[in-house]
C-alpha positions, 0 to 999 in steps of 0.5 A: 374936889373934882370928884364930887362934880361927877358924882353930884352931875348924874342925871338921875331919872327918879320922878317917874310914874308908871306912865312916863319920867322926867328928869331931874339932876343933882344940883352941883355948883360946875360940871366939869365932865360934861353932859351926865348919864342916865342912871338906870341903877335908880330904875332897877332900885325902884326909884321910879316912883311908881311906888309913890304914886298910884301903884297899881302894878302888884296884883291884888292893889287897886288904884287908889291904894298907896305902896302899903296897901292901904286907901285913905278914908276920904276916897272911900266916900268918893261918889260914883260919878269922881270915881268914873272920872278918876277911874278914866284918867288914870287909865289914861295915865297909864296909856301916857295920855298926859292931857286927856288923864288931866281932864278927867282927874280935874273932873274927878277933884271938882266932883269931889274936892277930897278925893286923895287918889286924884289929887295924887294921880292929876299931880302925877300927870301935871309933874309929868307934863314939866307943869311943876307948880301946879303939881306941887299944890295937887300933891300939897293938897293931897297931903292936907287932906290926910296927912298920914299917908306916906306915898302923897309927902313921897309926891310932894317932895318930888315936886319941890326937888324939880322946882328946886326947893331942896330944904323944903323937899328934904323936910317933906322926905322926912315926913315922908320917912316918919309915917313909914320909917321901915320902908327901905324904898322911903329911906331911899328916897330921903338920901336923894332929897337930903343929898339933894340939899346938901345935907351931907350928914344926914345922908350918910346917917340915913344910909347907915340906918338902912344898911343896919337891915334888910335892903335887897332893892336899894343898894343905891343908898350907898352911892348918895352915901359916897357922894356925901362922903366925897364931898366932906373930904372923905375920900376913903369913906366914899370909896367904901360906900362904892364897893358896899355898893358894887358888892351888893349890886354887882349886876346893876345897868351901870355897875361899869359906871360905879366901877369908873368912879370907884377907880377915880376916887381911888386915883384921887387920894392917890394924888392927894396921899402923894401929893402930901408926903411930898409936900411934909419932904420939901417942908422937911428939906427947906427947914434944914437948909435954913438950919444950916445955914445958921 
């Protein structure tokens, strides 16, 4: 299936928060096309995270509300002083000042171990800093601390796809999909973590449920959906969710990209139906030769 080394080799840009990204990729066995590309439809699609984080990019939010706009208890009784601090590091975040926005949140959680937004906010810029495991246990400790805040399980699972632990990411993408199953951007993220690991069906299932509303912004969805679809065999399938796709974001950074793949799936089960019609001739053939011959 050589389709499926392309569409499982993107390099996908999808753990960045409003200060910097890193990088993460699909994991495929071989890569048979060589470097990847950035995928800057992921960006356009609000897979940058920054809605994961500390979104504070939409008036009227403060930085310790999630993308719901909510603010989890704990932070409310943070002490004057773990505000400052977090106050400081996050500002510091946002300036792409990794280091100095660590010594200010860890600051902020030593004053006040319970503080959610700065767990959230030190493991961003841990991720960030490719310090993967110590990001995973700020975002883990974050989500142990009030487990029914969406954006902190987003986190983690990010942190697990970089460490590369697919089932656990998948999971927590789940979980993640459970405390806000209407949000369209969640749903997003849960196809990338179910893709991620190779859970085919259920990227198909996630895209479909997606599809069956309101989705302006995650068009996406439908390119993990051709992915899984590809790699189960399906080749007319796949070619579907890429057109759904070019259909709804005709516009997108690398619509040239989608149409590329478009064509080559096209050309793919060409080669296949062709390949097959010929094969069913020559068994045809060689069956009544012997026929003939007796």
């Amino acid at each position: 299936m050589f389709r499926q080394t392309l569409l499982s080799g993107f390099v996908l840009a999808v753990l960045c928060c409003a200060a910097t990204g890193q990088v993460l990729t699909i994991p495929s066995s071989t890569n048979r096309f060589g470097s990847a590309f950035a995928l800057d439809a992921i960006q356009s699609a609000q897979m940058d995270f920054n809605f994961l984080t500390i979104n504070s990019q939409s008036p009227g939010t403060t930085p310790l509300q999630t993308p719901s706009g909510s603010v989890s208890k704990l932070d409310l009784k943070a002490p004057g002083k773990a505000q400052r601090e977090y106050l400081k590091g996050y500002q510091l975040l946002m300036r792409k000042d990794l280091d100095g926005a660590v010594e200010h949140l860890v600051r902020a959680t030593t004053v006040y171990p319970q503080f959610v937004a700065a767990h959230n906010a030190l493991g961003t810029a841990y991720l960030n800093l490719n310090q993967n495991e110590k990001a995973r246990d700020e975002f883990s400790q974050a989500a142990s601390l009030d487990d029914h805040m969406p954006n902190s399980y987003l986190n983690l699972g990010c942190a697990q796809l970089a460490l590369k632990e697919y089932p656990e990411a998948e999971a927590t993408f789940q979980k993640a999909s459970s405390l806000a199953p209407v949000d369209v951007q969640v749903q997003l993220a849960l196809a990338y973590g179910e893709f991620a690991n190779k859970d085919y069906p259920a990227v198909i299932a996630t895209a479909k449920e997606v599809h069956s509303r309101k989705h302006q912004g995650v068009a996406l969805v439908h390119f993990f959906a051709a992915a899984a679809q590809e790699a189960q065999n399906n080749l007319a399938a796949a070619q579907d969710e890429m057109k759904l796709l070019l259909k709804e974001d005709p516009k997108s950074p690398s619509a040239q990209e989608f149409r590329k793949v478009l064509d080559e799936l096209k050309e793919e089960d060409g080669k296949r139906a062709q390949f097959g019609a010929r094969g069913v001739e020559r068994i045809s053939e060689g069956g009544g030769r012997r026929q003939q011959k007796h």
